[in-house]
PARO-967050 format. One record per residue (C-alpha): residue in three letters; x, y, z; residue number from 1. Coordinates in nm, 2 decimals. Example, Ala and Ser with C-alpha at 12.3 -4.5 7.8 and 13.67 -1.06 7.14 Angstrom:
! PARO-967050
r code ALA	xx 1.23	yy -0.45	zz 0.78	pos 1
r code SER	xx 1.37	yy -0.11	zz 0.71	pos 2
//
This chain:
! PARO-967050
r code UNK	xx 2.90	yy -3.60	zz -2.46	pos 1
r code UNK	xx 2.84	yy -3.63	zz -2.10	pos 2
r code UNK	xx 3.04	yy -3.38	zz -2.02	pos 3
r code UNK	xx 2.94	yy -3.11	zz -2.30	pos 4
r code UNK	xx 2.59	yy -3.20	zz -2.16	pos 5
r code UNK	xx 2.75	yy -3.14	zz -1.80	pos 6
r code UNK	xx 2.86	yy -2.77	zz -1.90	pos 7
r code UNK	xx 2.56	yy -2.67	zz -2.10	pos 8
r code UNK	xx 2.37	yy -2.73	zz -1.81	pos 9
r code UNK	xx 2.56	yy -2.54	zz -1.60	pos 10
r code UNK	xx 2.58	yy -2.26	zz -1.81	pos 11
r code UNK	xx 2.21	yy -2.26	zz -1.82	pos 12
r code UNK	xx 2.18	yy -2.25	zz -1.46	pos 13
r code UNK	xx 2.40	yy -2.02	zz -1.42	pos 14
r code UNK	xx 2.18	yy -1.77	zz -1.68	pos 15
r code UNK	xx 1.85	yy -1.84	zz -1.49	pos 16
r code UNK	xx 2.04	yy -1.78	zz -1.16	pos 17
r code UNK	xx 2.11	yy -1.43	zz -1.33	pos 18
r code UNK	xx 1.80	yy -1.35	zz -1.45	pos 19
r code UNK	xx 1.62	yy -1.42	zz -1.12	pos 20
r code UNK	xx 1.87	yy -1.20	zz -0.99	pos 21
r code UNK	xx 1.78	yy -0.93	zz -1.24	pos 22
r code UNK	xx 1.42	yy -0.92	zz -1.18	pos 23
r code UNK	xx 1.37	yy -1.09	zz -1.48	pos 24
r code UNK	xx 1.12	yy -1.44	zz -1.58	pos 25
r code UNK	xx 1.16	yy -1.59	zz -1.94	pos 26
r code UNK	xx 0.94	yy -1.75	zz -2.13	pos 27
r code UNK	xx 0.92	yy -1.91	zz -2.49	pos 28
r code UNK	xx 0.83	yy -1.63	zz -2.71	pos 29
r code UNK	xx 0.95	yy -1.38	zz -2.53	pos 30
r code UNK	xx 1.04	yy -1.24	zz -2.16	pos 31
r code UNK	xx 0.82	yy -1.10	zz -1.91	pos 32
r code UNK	xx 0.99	yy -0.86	zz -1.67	pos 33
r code UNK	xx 1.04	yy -0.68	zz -1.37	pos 34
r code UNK	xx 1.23	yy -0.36	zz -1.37	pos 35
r code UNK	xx 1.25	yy -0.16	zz -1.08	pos 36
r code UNK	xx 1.39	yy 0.19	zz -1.02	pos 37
r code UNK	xx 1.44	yy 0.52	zz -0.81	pos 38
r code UNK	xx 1.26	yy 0.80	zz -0.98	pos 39
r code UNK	xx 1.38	yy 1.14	zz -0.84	pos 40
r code UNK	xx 1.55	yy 1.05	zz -0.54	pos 41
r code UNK	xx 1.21	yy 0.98	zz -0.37	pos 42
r code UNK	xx 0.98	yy 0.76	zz -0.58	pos 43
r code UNK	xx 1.02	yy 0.30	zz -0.60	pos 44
r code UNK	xx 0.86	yy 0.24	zz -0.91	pos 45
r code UNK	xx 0.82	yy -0.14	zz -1.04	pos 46
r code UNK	xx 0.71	yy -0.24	zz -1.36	pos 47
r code UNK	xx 0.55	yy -0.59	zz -1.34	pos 48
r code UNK	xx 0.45	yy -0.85	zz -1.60	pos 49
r code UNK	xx 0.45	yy -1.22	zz -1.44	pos 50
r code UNK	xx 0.37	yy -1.51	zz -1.66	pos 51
r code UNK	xx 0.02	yy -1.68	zz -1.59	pos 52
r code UNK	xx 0.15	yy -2.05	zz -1.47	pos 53
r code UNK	xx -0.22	yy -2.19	zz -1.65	pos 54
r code UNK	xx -0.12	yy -2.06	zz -1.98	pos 55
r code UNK	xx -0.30	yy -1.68	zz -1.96	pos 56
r code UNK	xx -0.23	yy -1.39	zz -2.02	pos 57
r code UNK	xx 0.06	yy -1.22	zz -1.84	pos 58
r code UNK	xx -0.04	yy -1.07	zz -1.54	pos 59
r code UNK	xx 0.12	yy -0.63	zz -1.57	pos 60
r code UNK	xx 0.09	yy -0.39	zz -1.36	pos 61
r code UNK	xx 0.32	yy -0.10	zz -1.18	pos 62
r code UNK	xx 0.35	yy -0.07	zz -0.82	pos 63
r code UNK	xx 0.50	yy 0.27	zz -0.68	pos 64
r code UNK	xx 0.55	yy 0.39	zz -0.33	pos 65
r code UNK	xx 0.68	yy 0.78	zz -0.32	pos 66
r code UNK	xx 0.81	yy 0.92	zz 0.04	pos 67
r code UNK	xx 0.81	yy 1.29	zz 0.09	pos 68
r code UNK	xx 1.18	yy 1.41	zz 0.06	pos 69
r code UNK	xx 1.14	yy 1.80	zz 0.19	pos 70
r code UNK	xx 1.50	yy 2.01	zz 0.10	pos 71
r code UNK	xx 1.39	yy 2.23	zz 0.39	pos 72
r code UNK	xx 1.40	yy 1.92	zz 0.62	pos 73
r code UNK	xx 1.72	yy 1.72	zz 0.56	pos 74
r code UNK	xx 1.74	yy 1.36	zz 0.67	pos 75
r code UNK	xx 1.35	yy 1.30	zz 0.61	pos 76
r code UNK	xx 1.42	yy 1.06	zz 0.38	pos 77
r code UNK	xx 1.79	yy 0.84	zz 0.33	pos 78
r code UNK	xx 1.92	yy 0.53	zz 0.21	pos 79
r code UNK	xx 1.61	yy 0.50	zz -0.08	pos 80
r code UNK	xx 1.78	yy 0.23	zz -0.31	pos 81
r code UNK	xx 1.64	yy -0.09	zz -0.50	pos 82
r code UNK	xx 1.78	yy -0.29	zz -0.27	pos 83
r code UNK	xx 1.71	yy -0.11	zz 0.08	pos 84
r code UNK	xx 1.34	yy -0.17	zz 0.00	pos 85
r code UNK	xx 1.32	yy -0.54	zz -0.04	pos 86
r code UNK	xx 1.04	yy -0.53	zz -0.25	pos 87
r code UNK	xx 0.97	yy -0.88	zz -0.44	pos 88
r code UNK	xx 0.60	yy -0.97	zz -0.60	pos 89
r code UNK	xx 0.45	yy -1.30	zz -0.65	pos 90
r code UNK	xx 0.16	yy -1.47	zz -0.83	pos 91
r code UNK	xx -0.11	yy -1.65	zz -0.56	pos 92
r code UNK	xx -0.20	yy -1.97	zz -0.63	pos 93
r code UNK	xx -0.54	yy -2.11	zz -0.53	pos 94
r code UNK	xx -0.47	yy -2.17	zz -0.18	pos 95
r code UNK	xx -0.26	yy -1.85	zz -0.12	pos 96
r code UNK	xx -0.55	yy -1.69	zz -0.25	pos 97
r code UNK	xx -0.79	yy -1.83	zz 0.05	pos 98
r code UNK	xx -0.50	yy -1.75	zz 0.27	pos 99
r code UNK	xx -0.49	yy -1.38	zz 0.17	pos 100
r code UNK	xx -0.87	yy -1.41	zz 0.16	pos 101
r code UNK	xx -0.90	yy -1.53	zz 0.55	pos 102
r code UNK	xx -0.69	yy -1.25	zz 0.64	pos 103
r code UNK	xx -0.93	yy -0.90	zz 0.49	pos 104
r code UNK	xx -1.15	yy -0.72	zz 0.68	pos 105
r code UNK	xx -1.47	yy -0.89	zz 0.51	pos 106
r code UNK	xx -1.37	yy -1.22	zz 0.41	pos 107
r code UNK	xx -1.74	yy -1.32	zz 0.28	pos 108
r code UNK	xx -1.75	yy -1.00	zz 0.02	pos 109
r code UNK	xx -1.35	yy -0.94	zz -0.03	pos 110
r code UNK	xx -1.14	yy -1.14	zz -0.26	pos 111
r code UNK	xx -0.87	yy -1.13	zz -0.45	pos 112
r code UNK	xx -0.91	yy -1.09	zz -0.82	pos 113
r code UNK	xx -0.82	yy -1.40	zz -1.06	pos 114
r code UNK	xx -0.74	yy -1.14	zz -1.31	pos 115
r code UNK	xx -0.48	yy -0.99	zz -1.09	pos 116
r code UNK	xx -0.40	yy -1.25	zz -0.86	pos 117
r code UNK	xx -0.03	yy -1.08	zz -0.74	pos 118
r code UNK	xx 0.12	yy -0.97	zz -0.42	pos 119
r code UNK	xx 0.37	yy -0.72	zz -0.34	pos 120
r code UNK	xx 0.54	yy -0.78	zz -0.03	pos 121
r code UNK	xx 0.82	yy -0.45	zz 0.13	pos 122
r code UNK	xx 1.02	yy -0.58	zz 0.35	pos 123
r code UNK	xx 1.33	yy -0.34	zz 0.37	pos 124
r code UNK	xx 1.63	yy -0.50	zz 0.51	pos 125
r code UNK	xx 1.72	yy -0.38	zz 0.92	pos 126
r code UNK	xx 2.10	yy -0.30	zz 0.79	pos 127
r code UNK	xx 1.98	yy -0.10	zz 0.49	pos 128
r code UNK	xx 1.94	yy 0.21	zz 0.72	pos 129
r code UNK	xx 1.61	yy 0.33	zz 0.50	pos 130
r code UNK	xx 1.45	yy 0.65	zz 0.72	pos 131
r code UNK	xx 1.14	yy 0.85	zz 0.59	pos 132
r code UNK	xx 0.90	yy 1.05	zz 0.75	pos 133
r code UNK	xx 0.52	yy 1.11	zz 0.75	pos 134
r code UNK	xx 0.35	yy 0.90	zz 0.54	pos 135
r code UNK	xx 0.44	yy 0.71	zz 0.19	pos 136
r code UNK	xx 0.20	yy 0.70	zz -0.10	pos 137
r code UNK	xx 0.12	yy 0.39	zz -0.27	pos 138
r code UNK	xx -0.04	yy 0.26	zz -0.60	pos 139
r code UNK	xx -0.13	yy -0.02	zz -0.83	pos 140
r code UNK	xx -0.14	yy 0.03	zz -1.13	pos 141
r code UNK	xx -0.31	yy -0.29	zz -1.27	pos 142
r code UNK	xx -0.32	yy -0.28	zz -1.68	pos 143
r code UNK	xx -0.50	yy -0.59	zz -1.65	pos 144
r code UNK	xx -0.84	yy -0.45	zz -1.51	pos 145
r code UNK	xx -1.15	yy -0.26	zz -1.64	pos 146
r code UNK	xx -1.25	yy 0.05	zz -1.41	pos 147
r code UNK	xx -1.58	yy 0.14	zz -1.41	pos 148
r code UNK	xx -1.73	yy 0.47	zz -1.15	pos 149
r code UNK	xx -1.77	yy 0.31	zz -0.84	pos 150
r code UNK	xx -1.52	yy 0.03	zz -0.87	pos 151
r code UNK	xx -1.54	yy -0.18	zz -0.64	pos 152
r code UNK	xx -1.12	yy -0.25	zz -0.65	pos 153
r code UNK	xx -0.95	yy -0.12	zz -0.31	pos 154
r code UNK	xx -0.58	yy -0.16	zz -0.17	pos 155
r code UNK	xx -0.50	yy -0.38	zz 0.14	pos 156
r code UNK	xx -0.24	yy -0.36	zz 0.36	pos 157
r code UNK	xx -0.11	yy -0.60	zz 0.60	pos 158
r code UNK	xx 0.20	yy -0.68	zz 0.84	pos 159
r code UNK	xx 0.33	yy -1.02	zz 0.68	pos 160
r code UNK	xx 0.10	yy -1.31	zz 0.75	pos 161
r code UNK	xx -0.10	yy -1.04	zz 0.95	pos 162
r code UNK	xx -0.44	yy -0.90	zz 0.90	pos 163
r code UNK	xx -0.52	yy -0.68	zz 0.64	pos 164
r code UNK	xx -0.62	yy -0.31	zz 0.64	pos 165
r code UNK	xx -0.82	yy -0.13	zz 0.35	pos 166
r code UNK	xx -0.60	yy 0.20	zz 0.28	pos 167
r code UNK	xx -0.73	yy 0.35	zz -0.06	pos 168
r code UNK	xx -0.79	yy 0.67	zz -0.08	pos 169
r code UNK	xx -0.88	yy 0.67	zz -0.49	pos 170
r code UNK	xx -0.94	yy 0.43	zz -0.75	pos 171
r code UNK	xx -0.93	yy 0.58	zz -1.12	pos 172
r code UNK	xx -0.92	yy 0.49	zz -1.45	pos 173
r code UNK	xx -0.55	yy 0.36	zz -1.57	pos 174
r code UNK	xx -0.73	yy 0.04	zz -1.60	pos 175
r code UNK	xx -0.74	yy 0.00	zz -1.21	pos 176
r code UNK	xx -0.53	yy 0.27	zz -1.09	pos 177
r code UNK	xx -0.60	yy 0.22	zz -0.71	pos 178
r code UNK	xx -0.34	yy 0.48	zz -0.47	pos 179
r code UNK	xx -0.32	yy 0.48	zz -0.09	pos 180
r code UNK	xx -0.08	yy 0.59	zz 0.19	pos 181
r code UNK	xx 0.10	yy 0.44	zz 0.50	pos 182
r code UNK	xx 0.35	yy 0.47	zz 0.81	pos 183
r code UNK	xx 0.43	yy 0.08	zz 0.80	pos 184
r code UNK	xx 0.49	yy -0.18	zz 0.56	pos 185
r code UNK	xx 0.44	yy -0.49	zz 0.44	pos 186
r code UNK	xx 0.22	yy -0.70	zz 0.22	pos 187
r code UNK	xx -0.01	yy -0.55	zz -0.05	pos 188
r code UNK	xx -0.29	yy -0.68	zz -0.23	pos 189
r code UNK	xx -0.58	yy -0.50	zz -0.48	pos 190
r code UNK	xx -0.89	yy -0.64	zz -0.38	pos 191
r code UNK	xx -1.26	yy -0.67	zz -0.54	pos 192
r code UNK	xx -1.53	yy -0.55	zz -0.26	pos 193
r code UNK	xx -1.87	yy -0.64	zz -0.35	pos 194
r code UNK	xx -2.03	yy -0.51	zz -0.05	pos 195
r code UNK	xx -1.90	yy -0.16	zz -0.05	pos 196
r code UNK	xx -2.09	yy -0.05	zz 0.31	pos 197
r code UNK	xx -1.94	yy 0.23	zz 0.30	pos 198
r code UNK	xx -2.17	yy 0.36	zz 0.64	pos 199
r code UNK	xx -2.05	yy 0.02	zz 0.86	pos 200
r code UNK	xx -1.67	yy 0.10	zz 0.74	pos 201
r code UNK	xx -1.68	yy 0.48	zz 0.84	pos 202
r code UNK	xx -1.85	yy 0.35	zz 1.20	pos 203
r code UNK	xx -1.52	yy 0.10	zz 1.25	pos 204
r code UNK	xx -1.29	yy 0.34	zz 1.08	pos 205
r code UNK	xx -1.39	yy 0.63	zz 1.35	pos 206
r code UNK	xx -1.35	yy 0.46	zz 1.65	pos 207
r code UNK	xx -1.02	yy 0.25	zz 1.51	pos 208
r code UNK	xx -0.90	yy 0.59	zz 1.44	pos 209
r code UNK	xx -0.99	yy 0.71	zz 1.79	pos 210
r code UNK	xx -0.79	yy 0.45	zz 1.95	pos 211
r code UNK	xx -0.46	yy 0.52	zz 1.73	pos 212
r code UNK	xx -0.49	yy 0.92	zz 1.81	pos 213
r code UNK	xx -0.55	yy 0.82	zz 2.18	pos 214
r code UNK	xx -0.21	yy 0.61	zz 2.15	pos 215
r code UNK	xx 0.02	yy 0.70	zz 2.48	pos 216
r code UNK	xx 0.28	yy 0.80	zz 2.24	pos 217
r code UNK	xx 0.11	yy 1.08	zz 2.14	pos 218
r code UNK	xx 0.17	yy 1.46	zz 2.34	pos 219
r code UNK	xx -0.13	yy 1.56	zz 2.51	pos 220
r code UNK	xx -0.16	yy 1.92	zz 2.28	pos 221
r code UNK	xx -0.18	yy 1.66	zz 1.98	pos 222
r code UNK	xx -0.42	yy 1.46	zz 2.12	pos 223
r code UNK	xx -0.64	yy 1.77	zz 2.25	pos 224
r code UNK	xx -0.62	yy 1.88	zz 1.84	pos 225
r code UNK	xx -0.68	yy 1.60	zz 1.66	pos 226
r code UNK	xx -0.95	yy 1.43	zz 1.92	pos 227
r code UNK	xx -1.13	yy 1.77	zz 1.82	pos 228
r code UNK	xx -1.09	yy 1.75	zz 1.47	pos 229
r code UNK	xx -1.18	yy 1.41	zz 1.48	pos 230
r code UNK	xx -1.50	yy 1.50	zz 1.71	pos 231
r code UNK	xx -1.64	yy 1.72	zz 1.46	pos 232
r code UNK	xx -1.61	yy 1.49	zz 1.19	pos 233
r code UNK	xx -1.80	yy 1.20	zz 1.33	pos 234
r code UNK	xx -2.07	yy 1.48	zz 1.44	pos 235
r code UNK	xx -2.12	yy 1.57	zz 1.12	pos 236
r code UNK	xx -2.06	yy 1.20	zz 0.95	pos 237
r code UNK	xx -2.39	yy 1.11	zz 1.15	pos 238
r code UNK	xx -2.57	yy 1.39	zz 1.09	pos 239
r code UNK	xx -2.54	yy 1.31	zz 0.73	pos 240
r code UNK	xx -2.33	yy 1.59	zz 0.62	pos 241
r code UNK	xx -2.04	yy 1.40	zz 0.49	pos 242
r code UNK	xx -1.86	yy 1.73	zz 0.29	pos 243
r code UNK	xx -1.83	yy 1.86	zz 0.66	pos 244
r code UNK	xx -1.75	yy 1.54	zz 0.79	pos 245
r code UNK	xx -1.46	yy 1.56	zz 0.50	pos 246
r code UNK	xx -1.34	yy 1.87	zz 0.58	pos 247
r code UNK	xx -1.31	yy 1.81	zz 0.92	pos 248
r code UNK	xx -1.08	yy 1.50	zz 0.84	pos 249
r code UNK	xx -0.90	yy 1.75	zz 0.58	pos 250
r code UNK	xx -0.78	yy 1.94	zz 0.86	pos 251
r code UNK	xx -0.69	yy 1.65	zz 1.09	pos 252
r code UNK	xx -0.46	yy 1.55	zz 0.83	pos 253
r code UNK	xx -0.31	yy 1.92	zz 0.80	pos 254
r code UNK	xx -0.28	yy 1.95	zz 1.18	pos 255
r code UNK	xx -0.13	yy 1.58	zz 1.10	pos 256
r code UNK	xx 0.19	yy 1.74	zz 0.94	pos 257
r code UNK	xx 0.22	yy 2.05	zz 1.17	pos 258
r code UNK	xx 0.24	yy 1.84	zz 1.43	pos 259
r code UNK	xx 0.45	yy 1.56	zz 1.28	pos 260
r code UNK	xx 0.74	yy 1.53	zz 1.53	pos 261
r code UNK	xx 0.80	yy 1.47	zz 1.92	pos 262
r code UNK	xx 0.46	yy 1.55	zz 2.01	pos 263
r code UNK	xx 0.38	yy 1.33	zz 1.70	pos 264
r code UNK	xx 0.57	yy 1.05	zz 1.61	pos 265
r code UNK	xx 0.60	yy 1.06	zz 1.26	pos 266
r code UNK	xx 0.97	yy 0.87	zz 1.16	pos 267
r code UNK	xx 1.01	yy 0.53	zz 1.02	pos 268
r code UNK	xx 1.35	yy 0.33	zz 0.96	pos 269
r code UNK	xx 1.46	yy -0.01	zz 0.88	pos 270
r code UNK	xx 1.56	yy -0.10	zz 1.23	pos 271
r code UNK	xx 1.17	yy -0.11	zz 1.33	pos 272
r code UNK	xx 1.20	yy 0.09	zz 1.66	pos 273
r code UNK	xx 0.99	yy 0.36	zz 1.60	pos 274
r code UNK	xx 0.63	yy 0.42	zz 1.53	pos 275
r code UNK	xx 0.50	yy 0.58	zz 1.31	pos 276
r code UNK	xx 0.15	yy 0.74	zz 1.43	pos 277
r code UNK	xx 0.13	yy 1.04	zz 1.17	pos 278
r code UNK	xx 0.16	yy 0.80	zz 0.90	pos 279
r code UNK	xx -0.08	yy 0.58	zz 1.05	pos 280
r code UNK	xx -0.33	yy 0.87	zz 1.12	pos 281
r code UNK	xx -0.31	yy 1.03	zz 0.77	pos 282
r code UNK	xx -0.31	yy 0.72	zz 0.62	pos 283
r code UNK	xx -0.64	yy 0.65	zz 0.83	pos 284
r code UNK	xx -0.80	yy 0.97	zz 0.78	pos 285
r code UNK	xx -0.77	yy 0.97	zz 0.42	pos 286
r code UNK	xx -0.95	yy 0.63	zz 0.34	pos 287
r code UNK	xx -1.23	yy 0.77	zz 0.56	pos 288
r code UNK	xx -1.23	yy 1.06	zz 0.32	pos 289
r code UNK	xx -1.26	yy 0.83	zz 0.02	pos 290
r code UNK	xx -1.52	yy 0.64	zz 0.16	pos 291
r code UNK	xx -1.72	yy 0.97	zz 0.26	pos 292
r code UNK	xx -1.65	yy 1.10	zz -0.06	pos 293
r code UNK	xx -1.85	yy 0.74	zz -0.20	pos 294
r code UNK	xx -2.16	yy 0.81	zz 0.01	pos 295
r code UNK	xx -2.15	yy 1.21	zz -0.11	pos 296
r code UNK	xx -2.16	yy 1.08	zz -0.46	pos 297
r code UNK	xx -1.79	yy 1.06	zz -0.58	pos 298
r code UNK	xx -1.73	yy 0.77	zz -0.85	pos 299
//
């Protein structure tokens, strides 16, 4: 008996071992998984349902993050796999919760909500050689979540253990269907802003993209172009003209990816020794759009 006991316990640890493995938490009744994929050589998708540990409802969402992979520009984008992207997700307790909380640019009107409480950390691995260029796009897709216009969901970004970063550029219906872009990686959260100063987030956001298109690293023809662009939409930002102050930031962005390259770095890859500052800069300059697009009247 003892030892039949012995061997069905191994052969049950062996089967969670697996399924961990897999992506994949069990529970009575049924499963609740994690599947992830490559979608058209260019595109991590991750479909998420995590048990509640209180006994709720499952927590389901997708998370995607697509690279621009440009036949005209070969080697933009390689090594894309599941595993090269060392993506995991969790569930926050209470006290990861605060932690995550401490950490977002307005800590007394930010948190993270209980209906969604999960973060998505992308951490590719340094041997996995995963190269792209420009900027990535990113979304949560949270099933769990009611949109209403104006939501007041956005999409953080942070180094690990680092401070967060708002980077949405739209929230829709989908429920939540909040989508944002980066140059960098690595932790993820959605968010519920109840302040929304949209006017005191455009002032930081200006001069915080200032000081990245200032960066050394950056050729001085570059700077000279996007300072400009840049110039002309803060003008017209505080002169209350925020389409202009949009379509000035619409071609910073396009002079972004002409000038994407040496006199622009614009390459990432797993062994961390590059920057990324056109990723950075779009990524910038099109949450500044969204939330000038929230003071012109956009839901």
């Amino acid at each position: 008996m003892l030892k039949l006991r012995a061997m069905l316990f191994a052969a049950v640890s062996l089967g969670l071992l697996s399924a961990l493995a897999a992506g994949m938490h069990a529970r009575a009744g049924g499963a609740c998984n994690i599947t992830t994929s490559i979608v058209d050589g260019r595109k991590f998708k991750a479909d998420i349902c995590l048990p509640d540990p209180n006994g709720g409802a499952d927590f389901e969402m997708s998370f995607d993050l697509e690279f621009h992979d440009d036949p005209a520009n070969p080697g933009d984008l390689q090594n894309l796999t599941v595993p090269c992207v060392g993506f995991s997700v969790s569930v926050l307790d209470a006290t990861a919760i605060a932690n995550v909380r401490s950490r977002l640019p307005d800590p007394v009107n930010q948190g993270v909500d209980p209906a969604l409480p999960l973060r998505v950390v992308i951490e590719p691995p340094g041997g996995c050689g995963l190269v792209f260029e420009d900027e990535y796009d990113a979304e949560f897709d949270a099933t769990n979540l009611v949109f209403n216009p104006a939501s007041p969901y956005r999409l953080m970004k942070a180094p690990v253990g680092g401070a967060f970063e708002d980077i949405t550029n739209v929230v829709d219906a989908g429920s939540v269907r909040a989508r944002g872009c980066g140059g960098t990686f690595s932790e993820f959260v959605l968010v519920r802003d109840q302040a929304q100063n949209y006017t005191s987030e455009l002032i930081a956001a200006f001069a915080g993209l200032a000081s990245v298109i200032d960066d050394a690293a950056v050729g001085p023809t570059a700077r000279a172009t996007l300072g400009t662009d840049h110039h002309v939409s803060r003008s017209a930002f505080e002169a209350g003209n925020f389409s202009a102050a949009i379509a000035g930031l619409d071609d910073l962005t396009e002079h972004s990816g002409i000038l994407g390259g040496p006199a622009l770095p614009n390459r990432w890859r797993s062994a961390r020794d590059l920057v990324n500052l056109e990723g950075d800069i779009v990524a910038r300059s099109n949450h500044m759009k969204f939330l000038l697009g929230r003071l012109n009247g956009d839901p």
